[in-house]
C-alpha positions in Angstrom: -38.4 72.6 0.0 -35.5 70.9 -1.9 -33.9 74.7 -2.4 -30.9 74.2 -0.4 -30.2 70.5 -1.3 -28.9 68.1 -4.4 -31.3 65.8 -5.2 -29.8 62.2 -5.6 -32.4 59.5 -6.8 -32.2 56.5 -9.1 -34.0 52.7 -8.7 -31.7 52.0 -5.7 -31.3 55.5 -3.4 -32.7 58.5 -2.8 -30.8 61.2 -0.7 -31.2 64.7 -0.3 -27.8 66.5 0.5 -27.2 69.6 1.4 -25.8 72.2 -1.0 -24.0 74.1 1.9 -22.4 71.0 3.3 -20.9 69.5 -0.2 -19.5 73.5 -0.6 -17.4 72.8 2.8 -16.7 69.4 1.9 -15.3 70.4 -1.5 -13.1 73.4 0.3 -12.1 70.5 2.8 -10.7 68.9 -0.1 -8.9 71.8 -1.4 -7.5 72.8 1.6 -6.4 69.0 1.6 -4.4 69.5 -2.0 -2.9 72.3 -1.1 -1.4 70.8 2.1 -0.2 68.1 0.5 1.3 70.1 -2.0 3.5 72.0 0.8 3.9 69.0 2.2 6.3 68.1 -0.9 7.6 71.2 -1.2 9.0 71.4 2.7 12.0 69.9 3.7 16.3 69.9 3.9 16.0 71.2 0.5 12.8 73.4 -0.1 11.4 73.1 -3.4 8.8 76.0 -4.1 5.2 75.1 -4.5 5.1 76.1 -8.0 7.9 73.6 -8.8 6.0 71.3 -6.7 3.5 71.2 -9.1 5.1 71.8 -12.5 7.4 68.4 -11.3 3.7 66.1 -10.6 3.1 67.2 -14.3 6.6 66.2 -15.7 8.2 69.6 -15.9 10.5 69.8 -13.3 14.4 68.5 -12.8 15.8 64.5 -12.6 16.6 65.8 -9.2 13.6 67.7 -8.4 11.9 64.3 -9.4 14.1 62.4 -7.4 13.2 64.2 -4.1 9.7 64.4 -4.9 8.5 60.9 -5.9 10.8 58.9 -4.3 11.4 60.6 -0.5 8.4 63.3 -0.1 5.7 62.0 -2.0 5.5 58.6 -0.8 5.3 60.1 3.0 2.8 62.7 1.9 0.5 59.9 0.7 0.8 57.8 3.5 -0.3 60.6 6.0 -3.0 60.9 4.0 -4.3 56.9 3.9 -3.3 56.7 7.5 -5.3 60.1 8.7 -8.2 58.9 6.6 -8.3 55.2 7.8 -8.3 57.0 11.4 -10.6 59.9 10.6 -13.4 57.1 9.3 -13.0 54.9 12.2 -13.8 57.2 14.9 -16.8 58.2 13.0 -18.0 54.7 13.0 -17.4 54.3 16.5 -19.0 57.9 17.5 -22.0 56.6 15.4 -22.1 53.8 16.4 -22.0 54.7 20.5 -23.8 57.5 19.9 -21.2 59.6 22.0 -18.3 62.4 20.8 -15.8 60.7 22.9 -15.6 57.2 21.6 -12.4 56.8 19.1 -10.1 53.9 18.4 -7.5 54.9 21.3 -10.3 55.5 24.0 -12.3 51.8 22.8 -9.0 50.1 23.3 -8.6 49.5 20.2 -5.0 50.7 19.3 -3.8 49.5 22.9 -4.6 46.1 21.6 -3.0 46.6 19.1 0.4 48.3 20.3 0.9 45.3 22.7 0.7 43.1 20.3 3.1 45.2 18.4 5.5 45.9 21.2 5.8 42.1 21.7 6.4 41.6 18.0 9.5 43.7 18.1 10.7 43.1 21.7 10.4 39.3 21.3 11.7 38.5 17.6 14.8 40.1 16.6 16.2 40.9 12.2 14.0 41.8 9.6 11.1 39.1 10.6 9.3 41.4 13.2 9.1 44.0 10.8 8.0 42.2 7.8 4.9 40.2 9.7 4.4 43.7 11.8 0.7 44.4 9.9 -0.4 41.4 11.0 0.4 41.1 14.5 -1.1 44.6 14.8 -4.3 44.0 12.7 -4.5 40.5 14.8 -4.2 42.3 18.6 -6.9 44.8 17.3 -9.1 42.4 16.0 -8.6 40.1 18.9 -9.2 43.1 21.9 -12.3 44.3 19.8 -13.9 40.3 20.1 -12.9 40.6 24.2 -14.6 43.7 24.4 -17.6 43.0 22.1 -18.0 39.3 24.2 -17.4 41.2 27.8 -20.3 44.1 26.6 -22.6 41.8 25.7 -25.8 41.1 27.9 -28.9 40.0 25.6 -27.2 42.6 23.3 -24.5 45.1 22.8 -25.1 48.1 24.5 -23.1 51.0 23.5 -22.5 52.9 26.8 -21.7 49.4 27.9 -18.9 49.0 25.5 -17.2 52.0 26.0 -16.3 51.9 29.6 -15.4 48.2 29.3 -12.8 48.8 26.5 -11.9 52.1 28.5 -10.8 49.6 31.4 -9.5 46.6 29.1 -7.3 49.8 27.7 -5.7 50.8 30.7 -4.9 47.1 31.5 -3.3 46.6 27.9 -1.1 49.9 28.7 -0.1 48.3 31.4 0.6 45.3 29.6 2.3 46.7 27.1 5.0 48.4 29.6 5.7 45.1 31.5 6.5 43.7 27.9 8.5 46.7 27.3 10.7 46.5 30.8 11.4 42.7 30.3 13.2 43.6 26.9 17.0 44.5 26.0 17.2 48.2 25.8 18.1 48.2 21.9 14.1 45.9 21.3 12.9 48.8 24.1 14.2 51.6 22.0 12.7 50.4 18.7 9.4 49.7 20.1 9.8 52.9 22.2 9.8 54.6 18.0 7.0 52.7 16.6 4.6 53.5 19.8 5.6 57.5 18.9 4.0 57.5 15.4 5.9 58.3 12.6 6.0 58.2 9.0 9.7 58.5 8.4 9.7 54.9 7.1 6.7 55.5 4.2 7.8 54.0 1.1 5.7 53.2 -2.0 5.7 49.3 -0.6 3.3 50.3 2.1 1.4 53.0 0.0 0.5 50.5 -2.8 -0.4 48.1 0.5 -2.2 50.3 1.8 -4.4 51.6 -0.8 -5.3 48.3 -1.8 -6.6 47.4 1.7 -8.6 50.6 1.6 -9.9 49.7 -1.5 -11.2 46.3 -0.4 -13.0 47.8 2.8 -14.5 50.5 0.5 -17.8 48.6 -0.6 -18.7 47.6 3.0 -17.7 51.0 3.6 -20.6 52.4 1.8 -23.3 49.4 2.3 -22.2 50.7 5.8 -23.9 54.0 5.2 -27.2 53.1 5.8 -26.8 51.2 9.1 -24.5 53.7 10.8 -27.4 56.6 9.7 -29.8 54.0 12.0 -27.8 53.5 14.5 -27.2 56.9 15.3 -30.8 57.3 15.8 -30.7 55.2 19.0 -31.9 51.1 19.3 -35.1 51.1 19.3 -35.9 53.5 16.3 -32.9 51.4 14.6 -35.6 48.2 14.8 -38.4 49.8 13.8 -36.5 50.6 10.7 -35.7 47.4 10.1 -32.1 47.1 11.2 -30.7 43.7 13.0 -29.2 45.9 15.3 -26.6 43.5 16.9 -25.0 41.8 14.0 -24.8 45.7 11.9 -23.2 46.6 15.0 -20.3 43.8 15.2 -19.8 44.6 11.2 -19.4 48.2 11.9 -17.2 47.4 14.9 -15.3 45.2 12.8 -14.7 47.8 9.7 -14.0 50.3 12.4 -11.1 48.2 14.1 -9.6 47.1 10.4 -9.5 50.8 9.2 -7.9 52.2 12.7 -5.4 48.8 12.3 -4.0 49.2 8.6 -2.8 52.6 9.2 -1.2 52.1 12.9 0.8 49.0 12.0 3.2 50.5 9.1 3.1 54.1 11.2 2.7 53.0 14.5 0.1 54.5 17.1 -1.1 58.5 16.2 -3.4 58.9 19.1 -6.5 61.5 19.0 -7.1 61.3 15.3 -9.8 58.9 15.4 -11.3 61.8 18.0 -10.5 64.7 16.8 -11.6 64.1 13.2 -15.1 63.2 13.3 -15.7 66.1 16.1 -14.8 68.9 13.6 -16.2 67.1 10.5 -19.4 67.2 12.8 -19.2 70.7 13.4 -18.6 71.6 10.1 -20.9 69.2 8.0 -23.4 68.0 10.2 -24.2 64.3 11.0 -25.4 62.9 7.8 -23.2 60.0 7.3 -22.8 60.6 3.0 -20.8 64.0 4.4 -19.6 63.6 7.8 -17.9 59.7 7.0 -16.0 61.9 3.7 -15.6 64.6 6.1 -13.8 62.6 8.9 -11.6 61.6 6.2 -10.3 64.6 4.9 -10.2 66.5 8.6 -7.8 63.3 10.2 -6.0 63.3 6.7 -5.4 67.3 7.7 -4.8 66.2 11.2 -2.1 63.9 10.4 -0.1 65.6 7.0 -0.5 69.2 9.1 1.1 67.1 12.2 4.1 65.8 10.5 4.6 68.4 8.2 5.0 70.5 11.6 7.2 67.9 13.3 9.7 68.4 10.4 10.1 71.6 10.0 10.2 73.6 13.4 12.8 72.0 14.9 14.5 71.1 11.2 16.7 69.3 11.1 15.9 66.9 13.9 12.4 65.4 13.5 10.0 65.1 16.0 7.9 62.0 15.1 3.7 62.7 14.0 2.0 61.0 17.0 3.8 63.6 19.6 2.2 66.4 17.8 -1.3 64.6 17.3 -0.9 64.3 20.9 -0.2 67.7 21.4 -3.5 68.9 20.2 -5.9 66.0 20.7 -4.7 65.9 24.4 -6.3 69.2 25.3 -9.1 69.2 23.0 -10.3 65.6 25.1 -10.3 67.5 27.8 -12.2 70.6 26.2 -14.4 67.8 25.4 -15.1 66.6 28.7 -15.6 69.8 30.2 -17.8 70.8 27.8 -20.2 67.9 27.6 -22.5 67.0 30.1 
């Protein structure tokens, strides 16, 4: 019976996962490297592939290395953090409301966020709004996630409940966010105007090293979250019967969800449909078990987002067209093959 599967088991878990899924997670993985790898080698002055490589290994030119660990490669790994952090947190959430639809953007999440944003750099002028920009963002997300959670909740948190209420609280933020946006001078318009497009132009190793480290200190509750997003997919009831407190897992998933989505958008900005797209096609391709489809989702919206900004360099080079347009570009169409296509 255990033919097609690795057996994992020790004194604290036993898992059975399957052999076919770990295959398409490992050529997930591959198909990740060798992105990256063009990734590097793209740009005003194209470096092959080859030299790509030979240059990681300390082969290559001072001015092969220049281009590549100073300008490409810091950009290359932020796309990657960013479209993980995104990927993961719509998985959460699609777990967690039990419904393909629900990401980061749709929840509200990353509206909360962006007005918060928007305001930072419409309303304080120099260097501060850039340096404290994390935090306003992580704060608006955090802040419209404890609205949305207080608003859904009725003797519990009901997932269908939540979704349409941060769906509305969304729209209103939007809305927000453009009065904020029309009150400002034109030069604080135009600069917020860049941040709300999504765009890694800015990656240096500063934010990287920031980054990683945040990721690093969410990835323990990232995996004790394992167990309760596998019961709450199973639906509420069945969830108690297990054993789970259903209501505070939920808030603590909610809450990992919202600071994964937030990290990423506040040094990028807002890349709309990864958190979507990501845990869809890891879905598809690896099946719902949360030890594949949560590493799944991270490599697919890592895909999403290096693929998207490797594009928006390079076919109308030299101009740049900023990650979140193209993101758009394909999630945009593939909501609405969503919606058609689910009952």
């Amino acid at each position: 019976m255990t033919a097609g599967y690795l057996v994992l088991r020790n004194a604290w878990l036993s898992h059975l996962i399957p052999r076919q899924g770990l295959t398409r997670l490992g050529l997930l993985l591959l198909a990740t490297a060798t992105l990256a790898i063009l990734a590097m080698a793209a740009g005003s002055m194209p470096i092959h592939p080859l030299r790509v490589v030979q240059t990681l290994l300390g082969q290559g030119t001072s001015t092969e290395q220049l281009i590549i660990q100073q300008f490409r490669m810091p950009r290359m790994l932020m796309a990657l953090l960013v479209g993980t952090g995104l990927g993961i947190a719509g998985a959460i959430l699609q777990g967690l409301v039990r419904n393909p639809l629900a990401s980061p953007d749709v929840l509200g999440v990353t509206d909360g966020a962006s007005v918060v944003a928007v305001f930072a750099l419409t309303a304080f002028a120099g260097q501060f709004a850039i340096i404290w920009l994390p935090a306003f963002v992580f704060a608006g997300g955090l802040v419209t996630v404890l609205i949305i959670y207080a608003m859904a909740w009725k003797g519990g948190v009901g997932p269908r409940r939540m979704i349409l209420i941060g769906i509305g609280l969304g729209a209103l933020l939007a809305a927000a966010r453009t009065v904020v946006m029309i009150q400002s001078s034109i030069q604080h318009t135009a600069q917020a105007q860049v941040w709300l497009s999504g765009s890694l132009n800015a990656a240096n190793w500063q934010q990287v090293q920031i980054l990683s480290f945040w990721y690093l200190l969410l990835l323990p509750f990232l995996i004790l979250a394992m167990r309760s997003l596998s019961a709450q997919t199973l639906g509420d009831d069945l969830a108690k019967s297990l054993g789970s407190r259903l209501n505070h897992e939920r808030f603590g998933l909610i809450m990992l969800s919202t600071a994964l989505a937030t990290a990423g958008v506040a040094f990028c900005g807002s890349i709309g449909f990864v958190g979507l797209m990501a845990p869809h096609i890891a879905r598809r391709l690896l099946g719902n078990m949360p030890e594949l489809h949560l590493p799944g989702s991270a490599l697919v919206g890592a895909l999403l987002v290096l693929g998207s900004d490797l594009a928006g360099r390079m076919i109308l080079a030299p101009m740049e067209v900023p990650v979140g347009i193209f993101t758009a570009l394909i999630g945009a169409p593939y909501f609405i093959y969503l919606l058609v296509s689910k009952k």
